[in-house]
C-alpha positions in Angstrom: -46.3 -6.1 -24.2 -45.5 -7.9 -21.3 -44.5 -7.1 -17.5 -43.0 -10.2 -17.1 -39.3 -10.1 -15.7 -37.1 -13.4 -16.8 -34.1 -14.6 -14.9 -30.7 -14.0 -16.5 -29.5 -17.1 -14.0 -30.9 -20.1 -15.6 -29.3 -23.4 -14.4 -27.3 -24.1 -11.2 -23.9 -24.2 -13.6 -24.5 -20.5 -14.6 -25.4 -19.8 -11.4 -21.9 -21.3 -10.0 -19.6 -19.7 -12.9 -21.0 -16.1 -11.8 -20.5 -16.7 -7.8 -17.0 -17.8 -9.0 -16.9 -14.5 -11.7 -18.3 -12.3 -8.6 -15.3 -13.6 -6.5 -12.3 -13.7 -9.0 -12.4 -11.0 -11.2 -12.4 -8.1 -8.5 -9.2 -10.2 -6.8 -7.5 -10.2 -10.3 -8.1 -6.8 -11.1 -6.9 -5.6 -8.0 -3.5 -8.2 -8.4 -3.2 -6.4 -12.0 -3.4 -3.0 -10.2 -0.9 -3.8 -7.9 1.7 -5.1 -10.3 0.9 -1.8 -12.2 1.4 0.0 -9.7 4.9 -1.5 -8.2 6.5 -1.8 -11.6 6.9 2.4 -11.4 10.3 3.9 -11.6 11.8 4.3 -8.0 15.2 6.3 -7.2 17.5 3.8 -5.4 16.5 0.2 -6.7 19.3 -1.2 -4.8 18.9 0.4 -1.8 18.5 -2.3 1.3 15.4 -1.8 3.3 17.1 -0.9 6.0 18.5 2.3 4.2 14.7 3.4 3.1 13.4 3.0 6.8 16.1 4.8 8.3 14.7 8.0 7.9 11.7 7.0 9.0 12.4 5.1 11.9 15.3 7.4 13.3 15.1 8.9 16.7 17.1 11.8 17.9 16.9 12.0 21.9 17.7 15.5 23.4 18.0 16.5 27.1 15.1 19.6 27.3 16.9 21.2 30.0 20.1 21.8 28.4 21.2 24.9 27.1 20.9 25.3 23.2 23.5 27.0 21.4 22.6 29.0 18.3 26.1 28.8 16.9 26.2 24.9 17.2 25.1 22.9 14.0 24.6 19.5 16.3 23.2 19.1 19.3 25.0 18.3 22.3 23.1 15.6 23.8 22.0 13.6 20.9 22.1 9.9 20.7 
């Protein structure tokens, strides 16, 4: 039996197709993966992108110092 270990790379043309392989296949399985991913069902598909960052990006300023008032649904100094 022998010992001897034999290259699976060959030729500079093999080597060049699997730097390419090594390159492009992770890329296009991650593109595939993403289009997987964004074709899922979502609730408004015609809301405007300003309507899904609104209630993220809201801000509601209050004055700390002001009296709160239990019986009050909104604030009184809210912007």
């Amino acid at each position: 039996m022998s010992n001897e270990h034999g290259n699976l790379i060959k030729s500079p043309k093999q080597l060049i197709i699997i730097v390419f392989a090594c390159f492009f296949v992770p890329l296009i399985i991650i593109l595939l993966l993403m289009v997987f991913v964004n074709n899922g069902k979502r609730g408004e598909s015609n809301a405007t992108t300003e309507q899904l960052i609104k209630p993220v990006a809201q801000l509601n300023f209050q004055d700390a110092s002001a009296p709160t008032d239990p019986k009050a649904s909104a604030p009184a100094a809210s912007k």
